[in-house]
C-alpha positions in Angstrom: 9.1 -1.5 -20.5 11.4 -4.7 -20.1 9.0 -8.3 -19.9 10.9 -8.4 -16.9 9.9 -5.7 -15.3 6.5 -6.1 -16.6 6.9 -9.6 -14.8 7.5 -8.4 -11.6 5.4 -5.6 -11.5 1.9 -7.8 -12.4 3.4 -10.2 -9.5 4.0 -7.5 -6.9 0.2 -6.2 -7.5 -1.3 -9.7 -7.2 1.0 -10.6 -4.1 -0.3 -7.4 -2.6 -3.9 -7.7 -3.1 -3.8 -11.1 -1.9 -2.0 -10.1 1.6 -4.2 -7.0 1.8 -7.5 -9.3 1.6 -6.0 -11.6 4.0 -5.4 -9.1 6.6 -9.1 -7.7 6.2 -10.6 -11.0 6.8 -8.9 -11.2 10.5 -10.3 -9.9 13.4 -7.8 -8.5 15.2 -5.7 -6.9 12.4 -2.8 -5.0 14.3 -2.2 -7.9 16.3 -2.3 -10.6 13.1 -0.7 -7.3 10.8 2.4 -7.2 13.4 3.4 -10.8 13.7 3.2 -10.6 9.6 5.7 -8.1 9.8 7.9 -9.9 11.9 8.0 -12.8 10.4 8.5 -11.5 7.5 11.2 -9.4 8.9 12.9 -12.6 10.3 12.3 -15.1 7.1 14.2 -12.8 4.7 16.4 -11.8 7.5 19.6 -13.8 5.9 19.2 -10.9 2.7 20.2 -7.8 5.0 24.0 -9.7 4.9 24.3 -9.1 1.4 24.4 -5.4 1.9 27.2 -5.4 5.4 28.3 -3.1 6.5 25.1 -1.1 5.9 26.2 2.2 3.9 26.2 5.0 6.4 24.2 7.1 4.0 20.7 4.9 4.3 20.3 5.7 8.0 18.1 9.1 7.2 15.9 7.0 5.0 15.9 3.8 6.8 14.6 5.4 9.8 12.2 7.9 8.0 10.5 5.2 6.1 10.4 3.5 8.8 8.5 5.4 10.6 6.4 6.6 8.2 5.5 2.8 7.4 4.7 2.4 11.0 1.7 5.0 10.1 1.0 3.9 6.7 0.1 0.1 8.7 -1.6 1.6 11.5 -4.0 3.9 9.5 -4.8 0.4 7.0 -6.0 -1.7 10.0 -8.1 1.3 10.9 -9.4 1.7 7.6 -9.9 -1.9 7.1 -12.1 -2.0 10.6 -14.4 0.8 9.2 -14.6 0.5 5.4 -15.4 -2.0 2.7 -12.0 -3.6 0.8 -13.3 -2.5 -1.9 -13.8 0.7 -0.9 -10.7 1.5 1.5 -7.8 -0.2 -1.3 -8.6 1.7 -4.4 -9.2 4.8 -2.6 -5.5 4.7 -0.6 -3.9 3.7 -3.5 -5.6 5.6 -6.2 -5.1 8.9 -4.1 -1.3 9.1 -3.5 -0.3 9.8 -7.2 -2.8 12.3 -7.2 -1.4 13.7 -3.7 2.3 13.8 -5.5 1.1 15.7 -8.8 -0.7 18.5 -6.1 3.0 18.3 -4.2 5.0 18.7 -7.1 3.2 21.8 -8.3 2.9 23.4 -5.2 6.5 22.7 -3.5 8.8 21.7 -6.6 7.1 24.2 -9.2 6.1 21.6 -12.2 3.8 22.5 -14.0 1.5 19.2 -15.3 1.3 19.1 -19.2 -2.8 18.9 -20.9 -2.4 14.9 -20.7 -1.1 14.9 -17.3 -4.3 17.1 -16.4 -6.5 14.7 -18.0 -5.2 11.7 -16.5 -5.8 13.4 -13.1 -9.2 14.5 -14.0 -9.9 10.9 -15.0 -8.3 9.5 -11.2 -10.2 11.6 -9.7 -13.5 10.8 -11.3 -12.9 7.2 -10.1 -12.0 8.4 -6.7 -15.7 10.0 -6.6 -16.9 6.9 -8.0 -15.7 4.3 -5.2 -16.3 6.7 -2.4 -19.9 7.7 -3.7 -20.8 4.2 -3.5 -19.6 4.0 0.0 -21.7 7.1 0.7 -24.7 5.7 -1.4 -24.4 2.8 0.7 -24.4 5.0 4.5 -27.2 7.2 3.1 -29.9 6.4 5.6 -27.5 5.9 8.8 -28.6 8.8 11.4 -24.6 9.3 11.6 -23.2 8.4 8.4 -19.7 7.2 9.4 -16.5 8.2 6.5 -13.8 6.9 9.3 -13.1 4.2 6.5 -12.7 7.1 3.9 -10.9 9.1 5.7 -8.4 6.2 6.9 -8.1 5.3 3.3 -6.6 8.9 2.8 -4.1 8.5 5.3 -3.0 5.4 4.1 -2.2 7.2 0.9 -0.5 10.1 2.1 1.8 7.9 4.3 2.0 6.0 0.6 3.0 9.4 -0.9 5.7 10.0 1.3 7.4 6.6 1.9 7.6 5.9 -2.5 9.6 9.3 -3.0 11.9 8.2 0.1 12.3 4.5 -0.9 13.1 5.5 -4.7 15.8 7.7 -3.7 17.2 5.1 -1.3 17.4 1.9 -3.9 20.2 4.3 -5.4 22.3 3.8 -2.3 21.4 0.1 -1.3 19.9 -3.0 -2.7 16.4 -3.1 -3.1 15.9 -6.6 -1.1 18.2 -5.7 1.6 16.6 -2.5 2.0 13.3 -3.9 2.1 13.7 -5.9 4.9 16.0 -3.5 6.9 12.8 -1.0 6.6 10.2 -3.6 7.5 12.5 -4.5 10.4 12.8 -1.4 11.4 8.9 -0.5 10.9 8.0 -3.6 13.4 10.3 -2.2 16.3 8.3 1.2 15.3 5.3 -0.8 15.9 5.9 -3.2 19.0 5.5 -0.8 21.7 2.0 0.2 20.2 0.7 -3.6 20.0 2.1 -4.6 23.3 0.6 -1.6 25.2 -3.1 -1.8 23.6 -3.5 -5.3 23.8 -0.9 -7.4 26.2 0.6 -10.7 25.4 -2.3 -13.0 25.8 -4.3 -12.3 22.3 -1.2 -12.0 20.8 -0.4 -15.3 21.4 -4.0 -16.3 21.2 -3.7 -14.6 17.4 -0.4 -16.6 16.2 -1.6 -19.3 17.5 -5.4 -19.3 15.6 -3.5 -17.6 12.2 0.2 -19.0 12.0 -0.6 -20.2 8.9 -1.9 -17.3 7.3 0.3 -14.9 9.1 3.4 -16.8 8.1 1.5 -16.1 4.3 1.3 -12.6 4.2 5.3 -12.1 6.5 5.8 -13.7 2.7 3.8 -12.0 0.2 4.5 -8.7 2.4 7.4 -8.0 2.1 7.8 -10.0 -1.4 5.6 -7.6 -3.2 7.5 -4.5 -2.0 10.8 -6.5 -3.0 10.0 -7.2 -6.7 8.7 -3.8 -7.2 12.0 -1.8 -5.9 13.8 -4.3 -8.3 11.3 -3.2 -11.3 12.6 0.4 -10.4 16.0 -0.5 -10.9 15.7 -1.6 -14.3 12.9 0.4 -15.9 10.8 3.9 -16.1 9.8 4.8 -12.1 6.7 6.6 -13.5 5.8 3.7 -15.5 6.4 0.9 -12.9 4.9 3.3 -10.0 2.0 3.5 -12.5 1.4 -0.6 -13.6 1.6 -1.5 -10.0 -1.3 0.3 -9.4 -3.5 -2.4 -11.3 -3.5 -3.8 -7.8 -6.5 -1.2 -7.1 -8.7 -3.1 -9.9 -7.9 -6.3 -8.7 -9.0 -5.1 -5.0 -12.3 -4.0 -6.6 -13.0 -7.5 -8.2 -11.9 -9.4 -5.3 -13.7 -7.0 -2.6 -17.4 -7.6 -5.1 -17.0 -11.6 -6.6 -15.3 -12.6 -3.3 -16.6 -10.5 -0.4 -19.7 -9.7 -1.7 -19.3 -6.3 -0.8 -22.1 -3.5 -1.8 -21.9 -1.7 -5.3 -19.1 -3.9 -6.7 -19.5 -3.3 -10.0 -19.7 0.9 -9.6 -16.6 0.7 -7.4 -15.1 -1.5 -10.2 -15.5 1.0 -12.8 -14.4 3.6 -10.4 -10.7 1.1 -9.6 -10.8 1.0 -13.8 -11.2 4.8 -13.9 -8.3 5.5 -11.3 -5.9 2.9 -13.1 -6.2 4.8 -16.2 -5.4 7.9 -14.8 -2.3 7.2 -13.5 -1.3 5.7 -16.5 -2.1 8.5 -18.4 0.0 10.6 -16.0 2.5 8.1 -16.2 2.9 8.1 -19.8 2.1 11.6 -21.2 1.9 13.2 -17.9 
């Protein structure tokens, strides 16, 4: 792989573990998680002219992505207001790859080599590991709640889907301009949905008490997405969709040293465990 790409790849997973622990330290995460998006949306608004007129050909992805964005953000504020960050981030990201190798042999008919096996063997190990804390952890509860879990698997099915339609559609438009005519398009998606549940007075009641930090993650949002779209135009998809992933470990360390979440070090191990799997699959897969 390029330096380059390897650059912007290590960046992107920083960028979005950092906006992904902002928004689970908020309390009212749609609201805060909306205004992110559109001003994000807005600040990199100026890169959408570089790509006029928009090629006819991106609508059906646009609009697909779009939407299934809109999900993807609405199932991580759920899972963020019942599950650990440590918990809910490796398990969403660590479960998609292993979602697309079950696709692929069921729908496209590939068959996954010995290494490929093992590497999936190996993710899903860590996938036990993380969400057997988390169940270590709700033993004694009369009604042991997996909302966060199973939030955490949406999130990564809605991850599944929207990576297999955005790395077809960086062949038909820039990756920058794309990026932000999606996240544009996801925050219409999601307007009607904020405005309905909670009205305009704790939205502006949440800009007001987070502008800082909301202005922050509209940044690192749709930044992180950004560099790694360009890191698919200029080397391996498997390999990049792979290295990104060392996000998930990250997310482990930061949800133990930081938050001081529960079984840090087993869900640690468990990130590790998941991170080496897709590389494996990646690689030899």
């Amino acid at each position: 792989m390029p330096l380059t790409a390897l650059a912007l790849v290590m960046a992107a997973a920083a960028f979005h573990t950092g906006w992904n622990l902002i928004v689970k330290q908020v309390e009212e995460k749609q609201v805060f998680t909306w205004w992110a998006l559109l001003v994000g949306a807005l600040l990199y608004l100026p890169l959408l002219a570089t790509s006029v007129p928009i090629p006819r050909g991106i609508w059906p992805y646009a609009i697909s992505s779009a939407l299934v964005e809109a999900a993807y953000f609405i199932a991580l504020i759920r899972a963020y207001e019942h599950g650990d960050f440590s918990l809910v981030y490796p398990i969403a990201r660590g479960a998609a790859p292993a979602l697309l190798a079950v696709w692929a042999t069921l729908f496209l008919g590939e068959s996954p080599q010995p290494a490929g096996m093992a590497g999936l063997t190996v993710l899903l190990v860590g996938l036990v590991m993380v969400g057997g804390a988390h169940w270590w952890t709700q033993r004694h509860m009369a009604t042991m709640s997996m909302s966060g879990v199973g939030a955490a698997l949406g999130v990564a099915l809605c991850i599944s889907i929207y990576s297999a339609i955005d790395g077809a559609a960086v062949q038909l438009m820039a990756p920058a301009s794309y990026t932000v005519l999606v996240f544009g398009m996801t925050t219409v998606c999601i307007t009607p949905v904020i405005l309905a549940g909670y009205g305009w007075r704790p939205i502006i009641a949440v800009v007001r008490t987070h502008c800082i930090r909301i202005l922050l993650v509209g940044i690192l949002m749709l930044l992180a997405y950004m560099l790694v779209l360009q890191a698919y135009a200029i080397a391996r998809v498997s390999y990049v969709g792979a290295l990104r992933e060392v996000s998930i470990v990250l997310a482990a360390l930061t949800g133990w040293w930081w938050l001081k979440e529960d079984f840090g070090g087993v869900r640690t191990l468990g990130a590790v465990l998941i991170f080496i799997g897709m590389l494996v699959i990646a690689v030899a897969g």
